[in-house]
C-alpha positions in Angstrom: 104.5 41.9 45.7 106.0 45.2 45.4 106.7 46.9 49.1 106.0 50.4 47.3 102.5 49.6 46.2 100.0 51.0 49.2 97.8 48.9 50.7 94.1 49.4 49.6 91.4 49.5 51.8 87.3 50.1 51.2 85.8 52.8 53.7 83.4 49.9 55.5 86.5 48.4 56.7 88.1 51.5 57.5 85.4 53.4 59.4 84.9 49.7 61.1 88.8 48.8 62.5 90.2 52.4 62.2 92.0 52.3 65.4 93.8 49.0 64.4 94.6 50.1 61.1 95.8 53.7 62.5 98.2 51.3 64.8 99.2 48.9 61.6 100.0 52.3 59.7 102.0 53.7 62.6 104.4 50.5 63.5 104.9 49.4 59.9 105.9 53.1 58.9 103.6 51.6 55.5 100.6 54.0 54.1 97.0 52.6 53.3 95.0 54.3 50.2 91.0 53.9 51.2 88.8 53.4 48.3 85.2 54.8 48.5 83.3 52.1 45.9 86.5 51.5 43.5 88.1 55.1 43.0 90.8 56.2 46.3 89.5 59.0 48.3 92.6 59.7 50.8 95.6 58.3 52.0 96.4 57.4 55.9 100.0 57.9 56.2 102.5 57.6 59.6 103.6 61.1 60.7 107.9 61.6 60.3 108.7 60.1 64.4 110.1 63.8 65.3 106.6 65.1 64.2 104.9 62.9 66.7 107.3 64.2 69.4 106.8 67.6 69.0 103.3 67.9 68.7 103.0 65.7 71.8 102.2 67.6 74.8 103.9 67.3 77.9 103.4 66.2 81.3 104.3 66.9 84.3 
């Protein structure tokens, strides 16, 4: 299987497991297309780590 091909999901699945798959996506670095019926809607895709850091907010 080719490591560049995204990983295809339906919206059920999505809408039902999103937090796990938001995880998945965000450890394995790997973006997941989500079909709505058979044709891909939008892509869920890891923010660049440095991304993350700035944008999180800081605590005291």
């Amino acid at each position: 299987m080719d490591s560049d091909i995204p990983l295809m999901l339906g919206i059920s699945q999505v809408k039902r497991d999103f937090s796990r798959i938001a995880k998945d996506v965000a450890t394995t670095g790997k973006p997941i297309v989500v079909l709505k019926g058979s044709k891909p809607i939008v892509q869920i895709a890891p923010l660049p780590n440095s991304s993350i850091q700035d944008e999180a907010p800081k605590t005291a």
